[in-house]
C-alpha positions in Angstrom: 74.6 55.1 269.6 75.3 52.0 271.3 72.8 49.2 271.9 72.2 46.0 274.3 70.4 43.3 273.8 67.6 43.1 275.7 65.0 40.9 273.2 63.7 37.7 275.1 64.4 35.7 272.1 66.0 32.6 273.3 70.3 32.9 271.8 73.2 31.1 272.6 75.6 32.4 275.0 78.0 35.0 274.4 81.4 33.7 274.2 84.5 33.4 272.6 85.2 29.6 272.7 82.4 28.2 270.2 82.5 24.2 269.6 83.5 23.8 266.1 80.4 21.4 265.1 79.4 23.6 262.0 76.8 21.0 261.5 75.3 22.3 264.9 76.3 25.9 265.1 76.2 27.7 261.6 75.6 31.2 261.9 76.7 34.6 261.0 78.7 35.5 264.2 80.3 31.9 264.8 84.1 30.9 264.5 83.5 28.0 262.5 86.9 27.8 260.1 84.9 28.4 256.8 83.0 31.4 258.1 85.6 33.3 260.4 87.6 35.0 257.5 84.7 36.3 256.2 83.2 37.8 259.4 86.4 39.2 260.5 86.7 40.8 257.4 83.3 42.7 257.2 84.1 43.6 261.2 86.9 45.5 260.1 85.4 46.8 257.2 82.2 48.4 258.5 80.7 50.8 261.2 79.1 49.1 263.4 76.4 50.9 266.4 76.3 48.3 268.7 79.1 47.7 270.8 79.0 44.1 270.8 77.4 41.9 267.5 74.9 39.9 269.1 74.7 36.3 268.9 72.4 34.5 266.2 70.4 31.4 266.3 72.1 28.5 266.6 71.1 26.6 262.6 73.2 24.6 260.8 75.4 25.2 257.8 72.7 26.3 254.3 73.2 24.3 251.9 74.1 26.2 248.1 70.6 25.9 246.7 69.1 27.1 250.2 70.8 30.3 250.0 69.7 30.7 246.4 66.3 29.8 247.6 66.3 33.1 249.5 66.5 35.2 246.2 63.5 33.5 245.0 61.2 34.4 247.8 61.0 36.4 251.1 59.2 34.0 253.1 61.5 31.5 252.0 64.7 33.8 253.8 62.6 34.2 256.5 61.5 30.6 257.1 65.4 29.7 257.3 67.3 30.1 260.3 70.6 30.6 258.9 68.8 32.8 256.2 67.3 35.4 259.4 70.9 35.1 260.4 72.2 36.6 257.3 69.9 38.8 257.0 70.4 40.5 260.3 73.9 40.5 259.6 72.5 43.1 256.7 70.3 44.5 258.5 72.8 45.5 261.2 74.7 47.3 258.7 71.5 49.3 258.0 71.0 50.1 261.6 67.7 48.6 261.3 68.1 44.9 263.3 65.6 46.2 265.8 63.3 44.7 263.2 64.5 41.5 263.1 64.9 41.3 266.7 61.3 42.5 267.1 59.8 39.8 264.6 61.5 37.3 266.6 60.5 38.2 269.4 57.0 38.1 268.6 57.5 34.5 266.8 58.6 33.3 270.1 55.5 34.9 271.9 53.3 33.3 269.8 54.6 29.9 271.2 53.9 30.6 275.0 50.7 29.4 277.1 51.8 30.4 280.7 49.8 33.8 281.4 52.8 35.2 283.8 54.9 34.3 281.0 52.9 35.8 278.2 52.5 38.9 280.3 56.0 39.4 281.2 56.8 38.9 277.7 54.9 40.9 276.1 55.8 43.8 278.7 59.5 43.3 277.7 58.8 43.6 273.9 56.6 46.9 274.4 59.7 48.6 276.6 62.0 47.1 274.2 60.7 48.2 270.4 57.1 49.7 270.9 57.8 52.6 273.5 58.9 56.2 272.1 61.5 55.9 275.0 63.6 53.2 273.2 66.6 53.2 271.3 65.5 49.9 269.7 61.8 51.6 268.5 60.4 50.1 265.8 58.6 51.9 263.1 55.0 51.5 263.7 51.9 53.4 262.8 49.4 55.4 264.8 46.8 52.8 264.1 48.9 49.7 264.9 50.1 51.8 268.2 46.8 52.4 269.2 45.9 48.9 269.0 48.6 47.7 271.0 48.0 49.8 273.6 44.4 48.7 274.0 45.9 45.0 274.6 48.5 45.6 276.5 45.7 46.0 279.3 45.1 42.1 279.3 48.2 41.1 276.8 48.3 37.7 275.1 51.0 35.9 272.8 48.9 37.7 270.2 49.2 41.5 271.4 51.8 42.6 268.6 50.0 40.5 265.3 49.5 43.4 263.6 52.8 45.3 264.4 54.6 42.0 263.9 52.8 41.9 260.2 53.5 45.7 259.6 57.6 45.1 260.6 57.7 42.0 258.1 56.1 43.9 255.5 58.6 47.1 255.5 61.2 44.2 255.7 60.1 42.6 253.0 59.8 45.6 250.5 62.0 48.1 252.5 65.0 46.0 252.7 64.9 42.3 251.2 65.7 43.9 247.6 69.1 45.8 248.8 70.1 42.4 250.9 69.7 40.5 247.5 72.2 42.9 246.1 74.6 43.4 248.9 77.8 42.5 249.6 76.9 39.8 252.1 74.3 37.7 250.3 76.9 38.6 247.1 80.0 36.8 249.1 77.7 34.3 251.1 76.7 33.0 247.5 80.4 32.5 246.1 81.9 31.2 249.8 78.7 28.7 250.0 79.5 27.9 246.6 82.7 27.1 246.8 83.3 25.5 249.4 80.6 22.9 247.7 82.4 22.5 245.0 85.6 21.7 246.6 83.7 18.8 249.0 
């Protein structure tokens, strides 16, 4: 099943001609030299469901003890840009990014104050991970449904609070233990790693 993007998270722009400023631009899905190896590898390596890998946010290059950091703590993964990057990257392979996209969604939310906005917003999230009619559905409960559908009647940045807590949690206890032992975190590590020691 193939899937667009369609989350109003602010990303860069699609394209194929990337500046080379690592320091600026680190992520899973750029062509910076010490990264483009890597991700060309797992491309051809793994099935994929979307047609096109969408871009991440734009975070600059972790430092080795950052991404050992992320082993230490969820919220510490989740707190770091180029940590949510590499953890979509997983989470792609799992066919489960819709949560990651969802969360982020909501984080930006949270940071608007213009009603029309807010509204508009929040309309696109529900059409986008909360309705049955969505390829990108999260996995929500009754309760939390319910409760989302009573605000949606006068929405605010903080409509999805409790479906944004419920996603994080099945994140953090669904999938954060297979990242740590995955193949990407596992090669992230030793590329980080060495690359450090050779500067």
């Amino acid at each position: 099943m193939s899937r667009h993007e369609t989350s109003p998270t602010t990303v860069q722009p699609a394209s194929n001609h990337r500046p080379n400023a690592c320091c600026f631009c680190w992520c899973c899905c750029c062509s910076c030299s010490w990264n483009e190896d890597r991700e060309r590898a797992w491309r051809a390596s793994r099935e994929t469901k979307l047609e096109n890998i969408p871009n991440c946010e734009a975070c600059a290059k972790p430092t080795p003890e950052e991404v050992q950091g992320w082993a230490q703590s969820f919220d510490k993964l989740m707190k770091s840009p180029a940590g949510r990057n590499v953890f979509r990257e997983f989470l792609r392979t799992e066919y489960s990014e819709e949560n990651m996209l969802f969360w982020l969604a909501c984080e930006e939310l949270k940071t608007e104050c213009n009603k029309h906005t807010i509204d508009e917003k929040a309309r696109m999230i529900y059409e986008d991970y909360i309705s049955i009619l969505s390829p990108k559905e999260v996995s929500l409960d009754s309760r939390v449904r319910e409760v989302i559908n009573r605000k949606m009647q006068e929405p605010s940045s903080h409509t999805f609070d409790d479906a944004q807590l419920q996603i994080y949690t099945l994140m953090h206890r669904d999938s954060y233990p297979r990242f740590l032992n995955s193949a990407i975190y596992k090669s992230l590590l030793q590329t980080i790693s060495h690359s450090s020691s050779e500067s």
